[in-house]
N, C-alpha and C positions, 0 to 999 in steps of 0.2 A: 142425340149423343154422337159423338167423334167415334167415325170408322175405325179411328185405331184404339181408342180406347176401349171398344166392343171388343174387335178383335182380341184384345189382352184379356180381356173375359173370361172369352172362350177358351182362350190355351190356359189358363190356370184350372176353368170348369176338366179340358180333358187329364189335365194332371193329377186334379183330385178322383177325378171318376178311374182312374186307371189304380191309384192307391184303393178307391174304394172297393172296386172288384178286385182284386187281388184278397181284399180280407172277406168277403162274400162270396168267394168260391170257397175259404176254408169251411164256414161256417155250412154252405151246402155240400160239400163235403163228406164232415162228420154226421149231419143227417143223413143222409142219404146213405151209408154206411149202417149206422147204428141207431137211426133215431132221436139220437142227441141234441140236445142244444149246450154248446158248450161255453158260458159265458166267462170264462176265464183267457178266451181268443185275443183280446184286443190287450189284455196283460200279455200275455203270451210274445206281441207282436213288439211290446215293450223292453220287454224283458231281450229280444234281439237287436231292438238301436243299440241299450245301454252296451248290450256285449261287441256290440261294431265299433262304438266308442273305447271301449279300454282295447279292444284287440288293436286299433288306431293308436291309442296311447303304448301300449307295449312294442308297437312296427316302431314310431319315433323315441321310444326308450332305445334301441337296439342300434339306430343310428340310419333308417331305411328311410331317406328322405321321397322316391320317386312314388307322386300322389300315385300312380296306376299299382303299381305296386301294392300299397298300402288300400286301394281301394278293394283288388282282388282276396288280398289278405280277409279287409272288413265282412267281405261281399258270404268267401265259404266260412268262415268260422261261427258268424252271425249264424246261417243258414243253416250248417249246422250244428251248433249247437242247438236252438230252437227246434230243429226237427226232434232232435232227437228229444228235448223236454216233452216235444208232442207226443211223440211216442212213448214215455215214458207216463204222461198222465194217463194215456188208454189203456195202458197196460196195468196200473195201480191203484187210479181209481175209478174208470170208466169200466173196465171189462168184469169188474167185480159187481157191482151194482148192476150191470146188463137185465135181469130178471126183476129189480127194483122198480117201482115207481118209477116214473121220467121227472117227478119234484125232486127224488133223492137227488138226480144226476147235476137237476139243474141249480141246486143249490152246493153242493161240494162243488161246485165249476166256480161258481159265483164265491164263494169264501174263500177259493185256492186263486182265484183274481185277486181279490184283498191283499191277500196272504205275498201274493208276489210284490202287489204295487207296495204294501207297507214296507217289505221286506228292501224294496231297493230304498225307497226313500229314509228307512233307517240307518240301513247297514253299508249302503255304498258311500263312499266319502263324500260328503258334502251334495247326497242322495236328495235333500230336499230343494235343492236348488237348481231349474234350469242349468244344461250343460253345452257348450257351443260346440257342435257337430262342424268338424274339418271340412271344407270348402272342396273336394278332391276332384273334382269337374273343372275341366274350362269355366272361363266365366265371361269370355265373350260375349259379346250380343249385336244382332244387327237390329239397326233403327230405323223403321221408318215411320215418317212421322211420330205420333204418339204412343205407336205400338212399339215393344221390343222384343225382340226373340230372342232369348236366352239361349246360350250351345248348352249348357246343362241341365235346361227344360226340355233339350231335344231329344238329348240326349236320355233324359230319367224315362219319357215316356216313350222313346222307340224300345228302351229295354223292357218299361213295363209292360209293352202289347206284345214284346215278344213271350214273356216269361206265361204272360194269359194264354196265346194261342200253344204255347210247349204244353201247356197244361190239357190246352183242350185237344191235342195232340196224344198228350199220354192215356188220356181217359177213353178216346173212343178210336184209337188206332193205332195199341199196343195189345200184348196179351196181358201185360198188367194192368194196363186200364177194360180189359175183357172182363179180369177177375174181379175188379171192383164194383163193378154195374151187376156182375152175376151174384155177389153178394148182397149188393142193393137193392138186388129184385127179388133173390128167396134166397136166405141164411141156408135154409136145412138142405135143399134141390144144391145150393154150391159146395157146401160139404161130401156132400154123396158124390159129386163131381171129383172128388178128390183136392178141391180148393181148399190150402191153406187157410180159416177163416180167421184166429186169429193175429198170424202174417200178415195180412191182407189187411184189418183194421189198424193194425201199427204204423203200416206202412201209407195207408188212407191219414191219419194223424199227422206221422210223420210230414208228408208232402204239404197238407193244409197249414202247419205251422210255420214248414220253412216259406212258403206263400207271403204268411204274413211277416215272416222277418226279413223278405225284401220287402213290402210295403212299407215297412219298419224303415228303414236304411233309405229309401227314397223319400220319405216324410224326414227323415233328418236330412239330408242332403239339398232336398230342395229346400227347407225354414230353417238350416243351418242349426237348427235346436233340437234338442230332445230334454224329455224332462217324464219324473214317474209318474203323471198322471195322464200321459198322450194315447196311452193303451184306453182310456173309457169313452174317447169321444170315436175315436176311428174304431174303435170295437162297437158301438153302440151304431153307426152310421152303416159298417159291416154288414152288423145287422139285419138292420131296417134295411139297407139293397137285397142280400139277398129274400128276405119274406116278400119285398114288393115284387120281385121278380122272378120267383112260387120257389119257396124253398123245397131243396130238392133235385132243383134244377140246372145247371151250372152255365145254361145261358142266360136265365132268367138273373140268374145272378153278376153276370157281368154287366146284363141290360141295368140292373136294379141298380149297380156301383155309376153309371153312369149319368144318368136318371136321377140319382141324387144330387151328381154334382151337378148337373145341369139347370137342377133346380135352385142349388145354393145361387151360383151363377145369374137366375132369373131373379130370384132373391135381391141379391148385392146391386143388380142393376136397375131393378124395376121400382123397388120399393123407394117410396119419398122421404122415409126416416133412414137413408145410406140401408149400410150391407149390416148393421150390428144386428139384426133380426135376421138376416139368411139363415140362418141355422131354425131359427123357431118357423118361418116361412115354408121350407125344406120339408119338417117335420110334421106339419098341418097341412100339404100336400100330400105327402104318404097316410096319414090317417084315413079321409078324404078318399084315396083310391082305394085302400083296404077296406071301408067301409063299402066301396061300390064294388068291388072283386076280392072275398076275400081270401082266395086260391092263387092271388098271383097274377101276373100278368099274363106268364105262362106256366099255366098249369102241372105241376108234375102230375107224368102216367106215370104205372110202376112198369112198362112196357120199357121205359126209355128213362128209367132215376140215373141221375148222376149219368 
């Protein structure tokens, strides 16, 4: 194969692994918090393109042509709004079921994902139809040979590795990321500590939602699309990183976004019938390693959750 078509490989492999952990930290996250599995995440992550897009359409309603402008507009309103939807489900229907079954939890997550994706594709104008996401990046590129590097490939994914390591920043070298891990390691011992406990799961939501409404917004910006059913596959991919990479764990979980892609990646290149099976390829590789570790790669201790 041509060096530079490999190379194009790869920078799309790290672009998607940088999307992917980003929504596999939410998801080890909210476990690691509560237990949960929250499968209404990857709606969730939805539900903040579509609001990047009309916050886009209301900047060019108003007459704000400058893309940076219009990008920082997309960037916090998306952000939060979604947080704050995150917070709002743990608050409404997570924290109430707390003492419930973990099926209760995981089926109201899974109906209130429905309930979203159906919800735009009804109710949003012309919801059932792919929507062109605003180009708001450079679009330069340098070329060599068959390879091209895109400035807003370089761009999507220097922000996306930054927003990962802020993350892993917040969690083990603040005293709000103190309180989260003290929660995640004993509820009752952090309480008695005088920890907010549930401040602390709100704001644990909060963060993993607005997470994925930048993955959200970099998935529209770099495929120039969004559309209401983009929340099941990058939710489902989510997913599968963080379990492959011991849910729990929020390295494991970046490992596991990466790792997926990687495999798509080996997928697209390797197989003799093209790339239209990377994705089933992907999928039967993580089965495969879950069946030979099924703790993860790296194992969550409760010494060191989240």
């Amino acid at each position: 194969m041509d060096i530079g078509l490999l190379g194009q490989y790869l920078a799309n492999g790290v672009m998607l692994g940088t999307m992917y952990a980003l929504v596999a930290v939410g998801f080890t996250l909210f476990f690691g918090v509560l237990d949960v599995i929250k499968f209404s995440h990857g709606d969730v992550l939805m539900i903040g393109a579509f609001t990047g897009f009309t916050t886009y359409l209301g900047i060019v309603a108003i007459g704000i042509e400058n893309p940076w402008v219009a990008l920082v507009a997309v960037l916090v309103v998306s952000i939060a709004t979604t947080a704050a939807l995150g917070a709002l489900i743990a608050r409404y229907l997570v924290l109430p079921l707390k003492s419930a079954p973990p099926l209760n939890i995981l089926l109201i997550t899974l109906m209130l994902g429905t309930a979203l994706r159906e919800g735009v594709r009804l109710f949003y104008p012309d919801g059932s139809n792919p929507k062109a996401f605003p180009a708001l990046l450079p679009t330069a590129s340098l070329e060599l040979g068959s390879f091209s590097l895109r400035a807003d490939s370089v761009i999507l994914v220097s922000a996306g590795i930054a927003v990962i390591i802020g993350l892993n920043l917040l969690i083990n070298r603040t005293r709000l990321g103190l309180a989260i891990r003290a929660v995640a390691q004993d509820e009752e011992t952090a309480k008695i500590m005088g920890i907010n406990y549930t401040m602390i799961v709100l704001v644990t939501f909060a963060i993993g939602s607005g997470a994925a409404a930048f993955a959200g917004i970099m998935n529209g910006l770099y495929y120039n699309e969004v559309n209401f059913g983009m929340g099941l596959l990058l939710g489902l991919i989510g997913f599968s990183a963080a379990i492959i990479g011991g849910l729990g764990n929020i390295y494991g979980a970046i490992l596991g976004g990466f790792l997926f892609a990687g495999l798509q990646t080996v997928g697209a290149v390797a197989l003799p019938f093209a790339s239209a099976y990377k994705d089933v390829f992907a999928f039967g590789v993580v089965i495969a390693l879950m069946a030979w570790k099924p703790t993860g790669l790296i194992a969550e201790r409760s010494s060191d959750r989240v």
